[in-house]
N, C-alpha and C positions, 0 to 999 in steps of 0.2 A: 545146247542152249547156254548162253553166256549169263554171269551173275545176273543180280538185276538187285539196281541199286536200292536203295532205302526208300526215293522219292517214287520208283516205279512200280514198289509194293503197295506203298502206298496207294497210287494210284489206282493200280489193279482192285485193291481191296473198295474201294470208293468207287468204283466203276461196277463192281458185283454188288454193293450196296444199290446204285442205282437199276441196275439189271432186275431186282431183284424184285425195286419198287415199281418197275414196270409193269415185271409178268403180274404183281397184284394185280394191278388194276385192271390190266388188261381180260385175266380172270373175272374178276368182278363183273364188267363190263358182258362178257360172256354170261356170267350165271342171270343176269339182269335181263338181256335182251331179247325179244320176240321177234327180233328182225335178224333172218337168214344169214342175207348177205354182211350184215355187222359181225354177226356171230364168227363166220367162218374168215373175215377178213382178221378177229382177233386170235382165233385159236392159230392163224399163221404165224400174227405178232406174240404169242404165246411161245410157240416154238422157237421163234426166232432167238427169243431174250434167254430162252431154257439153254440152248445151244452157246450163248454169246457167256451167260453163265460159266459155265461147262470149261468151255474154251480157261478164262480166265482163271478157274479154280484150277486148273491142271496144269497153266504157266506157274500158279504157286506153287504146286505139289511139288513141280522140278527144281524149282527154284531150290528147294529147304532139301532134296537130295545133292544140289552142286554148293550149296550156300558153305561156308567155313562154318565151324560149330564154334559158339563162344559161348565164355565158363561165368557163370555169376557168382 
């Protein structure tokens, strides 16, 4: 995996922010509803965002193993 630069952290970080605000609702949504078919259509998009999550927390992990260490 090649560095990644300051804006693409960024990015990543503000895209798990968003991910994050999805799978709420999307839970919400679930704890909330009496309808089946809504229910299970969310726990898919539940998974989906958990995963998309996942994903992105783990291009950062790699990231900060290849990253240069700098000294404060």
């Amino acid at each position: 995996m090649e560095q990644l630069t300051c804006k693409e952290l960024e990015y990543a970080i503000d895209s798990m922010s968003n991910e994050d605000l999805l799978l709420k609702q999307a839970t919400l949504v679930v704890s909330q509803s009496t309808h089946p078919e809504l229910t299970s259509c969310c726990q898919e998009i539940i998974q989906n965002h958990r995963n998309s999550y996942k994903t992105l927390l783990n291009a950062i992990e790699q990231h900060q193993t290849i990253a240069p260490q700098t000294l404060n």
